[in-house]
N, C-alpha and C positions, 0 to 999 in steps of 0.2 A: 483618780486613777490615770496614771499614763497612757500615752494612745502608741508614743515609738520608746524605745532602747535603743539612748542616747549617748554616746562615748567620747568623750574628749582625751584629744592626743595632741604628744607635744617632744621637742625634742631639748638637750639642756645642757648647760655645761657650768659648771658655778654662779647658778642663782639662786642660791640662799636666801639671800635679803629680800627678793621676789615671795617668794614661796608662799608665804602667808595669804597676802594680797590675794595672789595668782589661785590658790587651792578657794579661798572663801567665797571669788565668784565664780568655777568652776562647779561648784559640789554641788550644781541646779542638775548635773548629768549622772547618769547610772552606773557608770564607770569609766575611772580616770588611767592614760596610763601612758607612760615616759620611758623614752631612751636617753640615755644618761651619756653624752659621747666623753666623757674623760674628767668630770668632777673631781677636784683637790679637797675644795672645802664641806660643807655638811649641807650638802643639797639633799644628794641622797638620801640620809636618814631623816631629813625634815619630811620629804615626803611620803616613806613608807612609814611613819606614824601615822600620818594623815588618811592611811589606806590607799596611799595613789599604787598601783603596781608600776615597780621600775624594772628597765632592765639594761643593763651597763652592754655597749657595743663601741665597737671600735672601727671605724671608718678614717683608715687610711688608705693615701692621700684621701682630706676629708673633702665632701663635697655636701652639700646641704638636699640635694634630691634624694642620697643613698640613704642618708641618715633618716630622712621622711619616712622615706619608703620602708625604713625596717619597723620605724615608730606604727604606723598604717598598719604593718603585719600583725602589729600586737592586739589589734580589735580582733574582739569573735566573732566569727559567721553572724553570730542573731541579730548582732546590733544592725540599728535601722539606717541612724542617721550618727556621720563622725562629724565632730568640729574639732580643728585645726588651731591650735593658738599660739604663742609663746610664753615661756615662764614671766618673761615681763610685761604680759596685758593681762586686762581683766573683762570683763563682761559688767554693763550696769545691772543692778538685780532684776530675775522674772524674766531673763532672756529666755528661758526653757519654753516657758508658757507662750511666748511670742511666736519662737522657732513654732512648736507644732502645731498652732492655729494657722500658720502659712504651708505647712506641710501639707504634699499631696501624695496621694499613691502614684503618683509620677513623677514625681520631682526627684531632682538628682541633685540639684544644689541652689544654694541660696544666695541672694547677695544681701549685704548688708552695711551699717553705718559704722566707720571705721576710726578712727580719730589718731594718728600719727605721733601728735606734739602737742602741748600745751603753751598756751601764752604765758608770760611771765604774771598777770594777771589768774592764772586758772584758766580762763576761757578755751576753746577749744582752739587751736591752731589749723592744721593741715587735716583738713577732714577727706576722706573721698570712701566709694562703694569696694567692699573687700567681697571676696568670693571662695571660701577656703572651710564651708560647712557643706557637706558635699553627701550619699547615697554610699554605703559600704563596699557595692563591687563596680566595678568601670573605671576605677581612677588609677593614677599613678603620677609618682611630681616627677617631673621634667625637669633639665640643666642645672650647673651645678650650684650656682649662687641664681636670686631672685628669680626660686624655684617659682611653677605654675603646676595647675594642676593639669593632667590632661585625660581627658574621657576615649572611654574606648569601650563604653558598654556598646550592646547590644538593641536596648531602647533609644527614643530621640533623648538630646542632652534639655532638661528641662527644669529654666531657670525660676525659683518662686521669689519675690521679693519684699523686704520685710525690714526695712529702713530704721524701724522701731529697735531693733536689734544694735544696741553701741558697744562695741570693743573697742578700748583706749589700749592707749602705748603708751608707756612711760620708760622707754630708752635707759638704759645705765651708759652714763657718760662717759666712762672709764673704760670703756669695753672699745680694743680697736678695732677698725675695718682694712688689716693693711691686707689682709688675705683675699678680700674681693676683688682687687686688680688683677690676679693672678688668676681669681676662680672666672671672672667675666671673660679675659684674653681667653681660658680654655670654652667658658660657652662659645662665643663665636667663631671659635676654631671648628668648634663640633657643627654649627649651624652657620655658615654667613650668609643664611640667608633669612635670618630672623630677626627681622626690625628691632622688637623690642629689647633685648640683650644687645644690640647693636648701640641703639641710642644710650643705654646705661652704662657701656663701656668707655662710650665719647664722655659722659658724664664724670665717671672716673676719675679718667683722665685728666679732667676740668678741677677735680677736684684737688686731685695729687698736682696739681702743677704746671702738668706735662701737655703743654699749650698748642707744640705743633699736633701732637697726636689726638689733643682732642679734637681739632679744627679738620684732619685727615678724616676721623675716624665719624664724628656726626656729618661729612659735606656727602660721606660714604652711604650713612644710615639716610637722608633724604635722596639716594640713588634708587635704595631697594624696593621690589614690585609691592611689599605687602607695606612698606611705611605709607598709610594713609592717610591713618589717624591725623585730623592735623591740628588736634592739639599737643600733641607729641614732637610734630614735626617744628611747630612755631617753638616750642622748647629746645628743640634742637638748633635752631636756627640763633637761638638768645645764646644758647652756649659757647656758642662759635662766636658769636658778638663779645664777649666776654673774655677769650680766648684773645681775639682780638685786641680788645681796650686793655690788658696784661700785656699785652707785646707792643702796644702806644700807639699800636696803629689803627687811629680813630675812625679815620674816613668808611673801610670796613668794616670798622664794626656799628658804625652808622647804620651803612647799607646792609647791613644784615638785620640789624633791628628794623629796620624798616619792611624788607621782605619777614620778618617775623608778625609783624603785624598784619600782611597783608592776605599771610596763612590763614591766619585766626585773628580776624578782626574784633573780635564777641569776647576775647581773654586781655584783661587789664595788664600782665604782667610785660607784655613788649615795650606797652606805653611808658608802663613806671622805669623800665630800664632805657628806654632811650630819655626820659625825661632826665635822670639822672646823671645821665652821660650829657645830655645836650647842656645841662649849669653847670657839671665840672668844667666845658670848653668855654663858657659864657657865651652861650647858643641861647639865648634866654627866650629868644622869639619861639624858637623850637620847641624849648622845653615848656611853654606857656600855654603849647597847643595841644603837647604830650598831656599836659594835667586836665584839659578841658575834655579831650575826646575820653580820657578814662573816664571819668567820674563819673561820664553819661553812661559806663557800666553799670546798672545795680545791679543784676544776676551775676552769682559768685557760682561758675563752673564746679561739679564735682568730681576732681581730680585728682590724682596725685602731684600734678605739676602744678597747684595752686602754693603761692609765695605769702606770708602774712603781712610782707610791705606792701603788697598788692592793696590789702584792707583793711592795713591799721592809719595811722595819721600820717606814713610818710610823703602823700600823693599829694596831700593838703601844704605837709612843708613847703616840697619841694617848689608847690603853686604860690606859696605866699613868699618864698623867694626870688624865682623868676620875675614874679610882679613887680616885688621891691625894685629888680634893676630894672625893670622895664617901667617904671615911674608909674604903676596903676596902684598905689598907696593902696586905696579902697577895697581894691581885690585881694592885695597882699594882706589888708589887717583882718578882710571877711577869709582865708585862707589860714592864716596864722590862728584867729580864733578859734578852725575848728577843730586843729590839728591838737591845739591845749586841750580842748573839750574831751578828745579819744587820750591823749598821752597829759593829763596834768601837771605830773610830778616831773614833768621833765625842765631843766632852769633855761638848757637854750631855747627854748622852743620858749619858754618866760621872754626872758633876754632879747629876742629878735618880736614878737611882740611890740615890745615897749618901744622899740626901735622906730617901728612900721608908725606905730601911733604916733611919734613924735613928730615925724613927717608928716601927718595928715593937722594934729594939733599943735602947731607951734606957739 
């Protein structure tokens, strides 16, 4: 017997090809139900076969909190507890049973294990804690792209945590993001004084191209009183490096990976990006020390700003490179070894191997 009445909501726009997926690990909850913002193809009826309740809204100009926030409407009073998804994630099976053994008659929301991306191997990629199963009344999503949820009950906000709980993401790669530039510039217009939209806009920006603006726009987000966070802020700091090294102007973005590092010394990803930069310059001393001081990370941060070069073989390359020009054979062929060991199939990483060994075995 159930202890809560459990509802999952979600918002959608042509994910068809999702549906199946998405309805099979869902159907652990007591009822399902969707806003549909402007479906072409057969979303729609795939899922009202399935029994999910849909209901077609129209959110124009669109914005991702409005469109939540109607989805949110469609639970009934009774239900206990909502989970929040996308037609393109899934649940691993028996999250129900997880969810309500962590459930408290106080609890307001949950966090949980969330998985991003998959490695080209399957294994999990960009993993970090999601927060988006939440108590029926007190909420409402906030801004208009990389919405939050924000509480406004009555009781204290009370978090239960439940790790065991994994929703993956599996992204349709087809699907563009040119609309988030437009929706971010409007977040921070509404709020400039909200870190995190602020750092995502520099982000953007980084991403489209747009190099002075991103260097403007994160030098802005490590001005504001609530950016703390400083693992947030060392990513900020990488982006502007980055921005940097695209405009050739190295020296900067040197010293900005450096002050990134000095943010958050405990996070691999400054290391691996100034190492990287330091053997494109043939900085090799540099980058020799860049690979040393990571590696003595083994605690992998649970983030969203975690990199997969951070912790797959590229840390090892780049070490068994460095070494190569800096004549420590030994180290480059213990480096190149182990780099093979995590990525096998790769022929350069063969190739430069063979390399390293010839120099130590003549």
């Amino acid at each position: 017997m159930n202890k809560y009445k459990i509802c999952v909501y979600a918002i959608c726009k042509n994910e068809s090809k999702f549906v199946d997926r998405w309805f099979d690990s869902m159907k652990e909850a007591d009822l399902i139900v969707v806003a549909d913002t402007g479906s072409t193809d057969d979303t729609i009826e795939k899922l009202v076969q399935k029994g999910v309740i849909v209901k077609k809204i129209d959110v124009n100009p669109f914005r991702f909190d409005i469109a939540r926030n109607i989805s949110m409407d469609m639970i009934p009073e009774d239900v206990d507890i909502c989970v929040c998804t996308d037609i393109d994630e899934f649940f691993e099976p028996g999250w129900r049973e997880k969810l309500e053994r962590s459930w408290r008659e106080n609890t307001t929301r949950v966090k949980y294990s969330y998985t991003w991306n998959f490695n080209p191997d399957g294994s999990p990629g960009l993993t970090f804690i999601y927060e988006k199963i939440h108590a029926r009344d007190g909420f409402r999503w906030i801004h208009p792209v990389h919405e939050i949820l924000e509480y406004n009950g009555v009781k204290p906000d009370n978090y239960a945590w439940c790790t065991d709980i994994q929703l993956n993401h599996m992204a349709d790669p087809s699907k563009s993001r040119k609309f988030y530039l437009s929706l971010l510039e409007l977040s921070v217009n509404e709020d400039p004084s909200d870190d995190r939209n602020m750092h995502y806009l520099g982000r953007e920006y980084m991403f489209n191209e747009m190099w002075d603006k991103c260097i403007e726009t994160l030098t802005k987000h490590l001005t504001l009183e609530k950016a703390t966070w400083k693992d947030e802020r060392s990513a900020s700091m990488r982006y502007i490096a980055r921005a940097y090294t695209a405009k050739k102007d190295f020296i900067e973005a040197k010293s900005w990976l450096f002050r990134a590092i000095a943010e958050a010394p405990y996070l691999r990803e400054p290391y691996v990006e100034l190492a990287k930069l330091s053997n494109s310059q043939n900085d090799f001393a540099c980058a020799y020390h860049m690979v040393d001081s990571c590696i003595k990370i083994k605690e992998k941060a649970v983030t969203y700003m975690n990199e997969a070069s951070s912790w797959d073989y590229t840390i090892y390359d780049l070490g068994a490179i460095c070494s190569y020009y800096l004549g420590l054979y030994e180290k480059a062929l213990e480096y190149a070894q182990i780099a093979i060991d995590m990525n096998p199939n790769d022929e350069r990483l063969k190739s430069n191997y063979e390399l390293i060994k010839s120099k130590i075995y003549k």
